[in-house]
MMTF fields as JSON, N, C-alpha, C and O atoms, coordinates in Angstrom:
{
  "mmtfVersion": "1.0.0",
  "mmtfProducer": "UNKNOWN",
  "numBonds": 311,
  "numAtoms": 312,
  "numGroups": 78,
  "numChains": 1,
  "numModels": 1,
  "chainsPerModel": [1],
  "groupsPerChain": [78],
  "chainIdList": ["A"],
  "bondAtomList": [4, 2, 8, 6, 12, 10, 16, 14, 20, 18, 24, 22, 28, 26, 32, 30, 36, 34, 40, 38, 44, 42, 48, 46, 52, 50, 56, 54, 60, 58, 64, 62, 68, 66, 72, 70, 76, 74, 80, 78, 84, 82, 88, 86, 92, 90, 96, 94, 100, 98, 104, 102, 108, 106, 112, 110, 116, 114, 120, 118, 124, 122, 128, 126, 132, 130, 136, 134, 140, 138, 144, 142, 148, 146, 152, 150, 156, 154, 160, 158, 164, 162, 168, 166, 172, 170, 176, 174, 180, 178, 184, 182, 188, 186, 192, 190, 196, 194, 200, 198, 204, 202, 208, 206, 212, 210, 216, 214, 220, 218, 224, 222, 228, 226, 232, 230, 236, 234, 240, 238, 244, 242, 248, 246, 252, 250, 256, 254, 260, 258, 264, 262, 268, 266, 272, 270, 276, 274, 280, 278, 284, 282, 288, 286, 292, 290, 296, 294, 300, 298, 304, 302, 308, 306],
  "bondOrderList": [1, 1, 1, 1, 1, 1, 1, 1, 1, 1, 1, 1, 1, 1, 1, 1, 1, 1, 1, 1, 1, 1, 1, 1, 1, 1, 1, 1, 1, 1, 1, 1, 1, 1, 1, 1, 1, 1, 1, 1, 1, 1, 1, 1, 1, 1, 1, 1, 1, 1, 1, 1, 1, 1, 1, 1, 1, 1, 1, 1, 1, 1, 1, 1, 1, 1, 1, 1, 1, 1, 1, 1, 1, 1, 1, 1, 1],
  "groupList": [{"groupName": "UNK", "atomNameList": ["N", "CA", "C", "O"], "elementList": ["N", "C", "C", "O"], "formalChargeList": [0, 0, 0, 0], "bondAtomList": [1, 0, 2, 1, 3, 2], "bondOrderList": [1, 1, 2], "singleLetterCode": "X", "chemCompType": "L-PEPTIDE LINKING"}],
  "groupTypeList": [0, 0, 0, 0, 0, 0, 0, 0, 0, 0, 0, 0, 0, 0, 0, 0, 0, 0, 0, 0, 0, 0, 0, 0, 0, 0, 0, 0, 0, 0, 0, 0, 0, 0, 0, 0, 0, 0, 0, 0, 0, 0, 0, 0, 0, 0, 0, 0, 0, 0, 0, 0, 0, 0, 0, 0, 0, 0, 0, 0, 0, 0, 0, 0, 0, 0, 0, 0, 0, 0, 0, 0, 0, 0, 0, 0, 0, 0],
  "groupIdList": [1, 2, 3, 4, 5, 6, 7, 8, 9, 10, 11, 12, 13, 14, 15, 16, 17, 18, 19, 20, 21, 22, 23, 24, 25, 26, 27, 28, 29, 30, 31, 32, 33, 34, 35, 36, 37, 38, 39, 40, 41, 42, 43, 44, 45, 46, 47, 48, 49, 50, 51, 52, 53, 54, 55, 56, 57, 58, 59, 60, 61, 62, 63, 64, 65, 66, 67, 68, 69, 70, 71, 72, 73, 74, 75, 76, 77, 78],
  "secStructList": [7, 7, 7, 3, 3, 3, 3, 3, 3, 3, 7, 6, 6, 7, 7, 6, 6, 2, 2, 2, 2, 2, 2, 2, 2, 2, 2, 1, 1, 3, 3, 3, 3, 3, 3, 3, 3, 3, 3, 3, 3, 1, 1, 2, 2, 2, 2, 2, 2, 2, 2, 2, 2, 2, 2, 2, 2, 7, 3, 3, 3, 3, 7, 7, 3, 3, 6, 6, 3, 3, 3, 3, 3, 3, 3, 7, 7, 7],
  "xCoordList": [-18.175, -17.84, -17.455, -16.571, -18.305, -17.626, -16.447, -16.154, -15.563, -14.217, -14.22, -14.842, -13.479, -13.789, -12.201, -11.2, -12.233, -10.976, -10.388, -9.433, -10.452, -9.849, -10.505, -11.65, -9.587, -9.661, -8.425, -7.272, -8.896, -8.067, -8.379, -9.519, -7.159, -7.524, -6.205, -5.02, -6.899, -6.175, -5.356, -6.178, -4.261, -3.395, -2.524, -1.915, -2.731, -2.114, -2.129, -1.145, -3.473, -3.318, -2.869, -2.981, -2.36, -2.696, -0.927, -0.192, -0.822, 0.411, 0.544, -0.494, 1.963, 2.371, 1.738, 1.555, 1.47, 1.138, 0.176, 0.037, -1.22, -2.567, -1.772, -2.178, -0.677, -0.952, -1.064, -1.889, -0.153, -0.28, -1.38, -1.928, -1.67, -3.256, -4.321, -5.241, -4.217, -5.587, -5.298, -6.236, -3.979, -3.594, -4.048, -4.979, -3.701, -3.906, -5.525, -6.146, -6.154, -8.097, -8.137, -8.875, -7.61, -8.133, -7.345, -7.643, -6.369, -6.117, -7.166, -7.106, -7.975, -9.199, -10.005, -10.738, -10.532, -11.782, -11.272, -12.005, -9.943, -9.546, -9.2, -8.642, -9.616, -9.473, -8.922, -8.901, -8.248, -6.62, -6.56, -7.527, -4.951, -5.016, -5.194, -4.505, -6.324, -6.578, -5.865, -4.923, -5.963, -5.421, -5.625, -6.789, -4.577, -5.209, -4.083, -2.914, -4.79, -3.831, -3.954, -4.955, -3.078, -2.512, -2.152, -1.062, -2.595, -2.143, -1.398, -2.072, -0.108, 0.343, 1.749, 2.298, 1.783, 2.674, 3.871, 4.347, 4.82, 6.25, 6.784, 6.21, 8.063, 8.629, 8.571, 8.663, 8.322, 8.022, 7.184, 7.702, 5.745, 4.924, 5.385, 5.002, 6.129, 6.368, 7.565, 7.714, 8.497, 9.469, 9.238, 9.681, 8.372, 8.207, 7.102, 7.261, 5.814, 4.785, 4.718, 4.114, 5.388, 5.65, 6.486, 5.822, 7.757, 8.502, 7.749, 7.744, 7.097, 6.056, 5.044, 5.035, 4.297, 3.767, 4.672, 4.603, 5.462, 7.041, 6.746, 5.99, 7.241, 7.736, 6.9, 7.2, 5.054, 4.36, 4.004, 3.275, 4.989, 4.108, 3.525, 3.324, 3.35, 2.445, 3.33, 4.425, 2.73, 3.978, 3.497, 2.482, 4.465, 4.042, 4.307, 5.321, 3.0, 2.538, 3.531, 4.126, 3.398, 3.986, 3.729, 2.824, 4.674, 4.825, 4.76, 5.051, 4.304, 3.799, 3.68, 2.765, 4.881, 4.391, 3.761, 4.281, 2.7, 1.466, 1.463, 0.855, 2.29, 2.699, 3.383, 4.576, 2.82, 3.44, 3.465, 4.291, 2.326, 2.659, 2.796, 3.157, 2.648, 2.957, 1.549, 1.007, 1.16, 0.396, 1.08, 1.832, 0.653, 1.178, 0.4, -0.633, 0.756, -0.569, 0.702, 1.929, -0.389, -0.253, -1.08, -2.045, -0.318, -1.211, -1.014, -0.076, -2.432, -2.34, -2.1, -2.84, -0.895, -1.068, -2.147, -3.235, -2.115, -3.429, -3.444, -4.249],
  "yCoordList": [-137.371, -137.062, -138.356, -139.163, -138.356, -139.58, -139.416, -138.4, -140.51, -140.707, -141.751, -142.81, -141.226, -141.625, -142.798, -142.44, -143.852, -144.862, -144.619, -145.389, -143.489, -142.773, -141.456, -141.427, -140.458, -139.452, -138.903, -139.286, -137.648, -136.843, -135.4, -134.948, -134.679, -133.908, -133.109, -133.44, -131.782, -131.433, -129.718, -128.975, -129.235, -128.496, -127.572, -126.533, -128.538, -127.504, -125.944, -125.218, -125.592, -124.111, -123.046, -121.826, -123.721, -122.927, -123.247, -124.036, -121.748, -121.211, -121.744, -121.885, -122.095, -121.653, -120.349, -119.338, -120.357, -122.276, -122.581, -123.517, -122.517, -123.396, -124.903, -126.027, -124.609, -126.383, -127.099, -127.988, -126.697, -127.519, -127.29, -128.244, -126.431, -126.0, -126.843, -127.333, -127.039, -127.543, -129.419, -130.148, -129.879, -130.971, -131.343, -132.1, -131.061, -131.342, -130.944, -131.373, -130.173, -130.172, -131.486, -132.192, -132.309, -133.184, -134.123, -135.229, -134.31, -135.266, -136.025, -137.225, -135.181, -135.376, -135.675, -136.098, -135.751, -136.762, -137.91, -138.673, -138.287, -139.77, -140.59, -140.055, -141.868, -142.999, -143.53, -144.698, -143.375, -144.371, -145.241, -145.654, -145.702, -146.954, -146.453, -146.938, -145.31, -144.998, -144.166, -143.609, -143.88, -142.972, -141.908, -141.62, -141.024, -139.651, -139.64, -140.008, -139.209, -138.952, -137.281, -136.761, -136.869, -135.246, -134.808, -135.277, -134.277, -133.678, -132.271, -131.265, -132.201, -131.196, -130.574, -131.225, -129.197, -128.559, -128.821, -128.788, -129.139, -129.236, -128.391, -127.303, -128.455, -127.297, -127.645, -128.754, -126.012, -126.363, -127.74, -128.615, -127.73, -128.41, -130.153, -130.957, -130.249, -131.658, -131.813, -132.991, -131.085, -131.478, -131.528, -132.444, -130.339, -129.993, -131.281, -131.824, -131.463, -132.091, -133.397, -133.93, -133.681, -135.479, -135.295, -135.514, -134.939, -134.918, -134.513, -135.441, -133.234, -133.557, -134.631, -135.03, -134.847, -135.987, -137.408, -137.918, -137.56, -138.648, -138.447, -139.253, -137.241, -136.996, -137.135, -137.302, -137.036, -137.097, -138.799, -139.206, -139.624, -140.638, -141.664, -142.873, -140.996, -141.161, -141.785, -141.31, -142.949, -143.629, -142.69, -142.083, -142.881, -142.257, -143.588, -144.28, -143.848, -144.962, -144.86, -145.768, -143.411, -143.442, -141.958, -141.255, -141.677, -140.768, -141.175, -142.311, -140.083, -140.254, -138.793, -137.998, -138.573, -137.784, -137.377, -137.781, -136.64, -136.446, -135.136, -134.303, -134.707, -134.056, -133.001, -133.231, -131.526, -130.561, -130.829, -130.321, -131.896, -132.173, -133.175, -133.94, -133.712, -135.094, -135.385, -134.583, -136.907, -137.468, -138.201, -139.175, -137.529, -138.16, -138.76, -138.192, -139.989, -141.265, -141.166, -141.217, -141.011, -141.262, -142.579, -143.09, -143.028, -143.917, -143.269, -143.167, -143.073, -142.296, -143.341, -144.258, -142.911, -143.64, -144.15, -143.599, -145.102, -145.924, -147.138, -148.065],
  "zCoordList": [-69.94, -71.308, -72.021, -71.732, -72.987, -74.065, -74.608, -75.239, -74.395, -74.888, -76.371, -76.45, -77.328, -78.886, -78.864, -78.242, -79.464, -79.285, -80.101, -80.205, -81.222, -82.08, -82.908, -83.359, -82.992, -83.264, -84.169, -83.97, -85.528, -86.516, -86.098, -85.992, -85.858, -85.882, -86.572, -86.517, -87.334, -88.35, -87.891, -87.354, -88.01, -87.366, -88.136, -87.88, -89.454, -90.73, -90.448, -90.31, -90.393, -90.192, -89.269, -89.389, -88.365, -86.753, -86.972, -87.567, -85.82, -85.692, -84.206, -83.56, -83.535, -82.254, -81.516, -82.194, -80.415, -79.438, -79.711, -78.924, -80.577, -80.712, -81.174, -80.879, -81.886, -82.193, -81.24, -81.027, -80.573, -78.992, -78.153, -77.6, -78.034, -77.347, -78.064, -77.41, -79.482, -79.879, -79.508, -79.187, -79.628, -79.314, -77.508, -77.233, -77.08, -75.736, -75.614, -74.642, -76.544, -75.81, -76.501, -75.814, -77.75, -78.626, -77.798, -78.249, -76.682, -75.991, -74.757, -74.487, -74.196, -73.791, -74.148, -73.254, -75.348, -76.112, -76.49, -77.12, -76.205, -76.807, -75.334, -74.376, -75.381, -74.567, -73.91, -74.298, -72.815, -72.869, -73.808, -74.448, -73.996, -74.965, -76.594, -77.491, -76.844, -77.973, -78.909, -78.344, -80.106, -80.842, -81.405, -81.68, -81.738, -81.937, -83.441, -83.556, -84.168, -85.371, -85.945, -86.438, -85.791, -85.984, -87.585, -87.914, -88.308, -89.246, -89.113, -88.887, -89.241, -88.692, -90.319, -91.207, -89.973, -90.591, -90.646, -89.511, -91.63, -91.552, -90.965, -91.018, -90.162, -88.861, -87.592, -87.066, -86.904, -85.732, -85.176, -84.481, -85.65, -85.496, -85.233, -84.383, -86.092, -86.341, -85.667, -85.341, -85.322, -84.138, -82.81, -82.118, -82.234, -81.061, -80.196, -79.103, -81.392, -80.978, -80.427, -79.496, -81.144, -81.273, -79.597, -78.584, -79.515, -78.697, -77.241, -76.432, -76.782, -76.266, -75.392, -74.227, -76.461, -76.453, -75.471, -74.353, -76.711, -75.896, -74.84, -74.297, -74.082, -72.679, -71.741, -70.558, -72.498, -71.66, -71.116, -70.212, -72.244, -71.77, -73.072, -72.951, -74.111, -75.119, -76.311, -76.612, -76.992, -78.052, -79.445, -79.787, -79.851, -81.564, -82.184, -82.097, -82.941, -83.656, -85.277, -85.857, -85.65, -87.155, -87.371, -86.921, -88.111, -88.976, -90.259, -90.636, -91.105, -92.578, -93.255, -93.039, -94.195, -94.98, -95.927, -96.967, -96.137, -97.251, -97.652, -96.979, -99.054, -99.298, -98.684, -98.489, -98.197, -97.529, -96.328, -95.57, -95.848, -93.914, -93.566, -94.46, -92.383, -92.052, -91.03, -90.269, -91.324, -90.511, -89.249, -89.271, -88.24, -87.078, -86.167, -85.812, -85.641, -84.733, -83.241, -83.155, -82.312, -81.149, -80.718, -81.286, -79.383, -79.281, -76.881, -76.09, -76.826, -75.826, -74.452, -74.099, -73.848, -72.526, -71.455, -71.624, -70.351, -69.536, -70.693, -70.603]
}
């Protein structure tokens, strides 16, 4: 499977647990080393995810808010 050295993927809409479900299939098309940038819902989404991520290993590059949600960059462990 081709691995992409960066990837968006968008989360706004999706309720608990897909955010996280769709996050972790979109953690597999990205690279070690590479980035994944999340558009995600204010709330749950944006506390739980990031943190997550953290624990797994994975830096968070930046947060950014754009209007109602926030853009969030991982930068994926390896």
């Amino acid at each position: 499977m081709l691995q992409a050295a960066e990837l968006d993927l968008d989360i706004t809409g999706d309720v608990c647990p897909m955010t996280l479900v769709r996050v972790r299939m979109a953690l597999g098309h990205v690279a070690p080393g590479g980035t994944l940038r999340v558009k995600m819902a204010a709330g749950e989404p944006v506390s739980s995810i990031p943190r997550t991520l953290r624990d797994e290993g994975h830096e968070i590059v930046s947060v950014e808010k754009t209007g109602e949600a926030f853009d969030v960059t991982f930068r994926l462990k390896g």
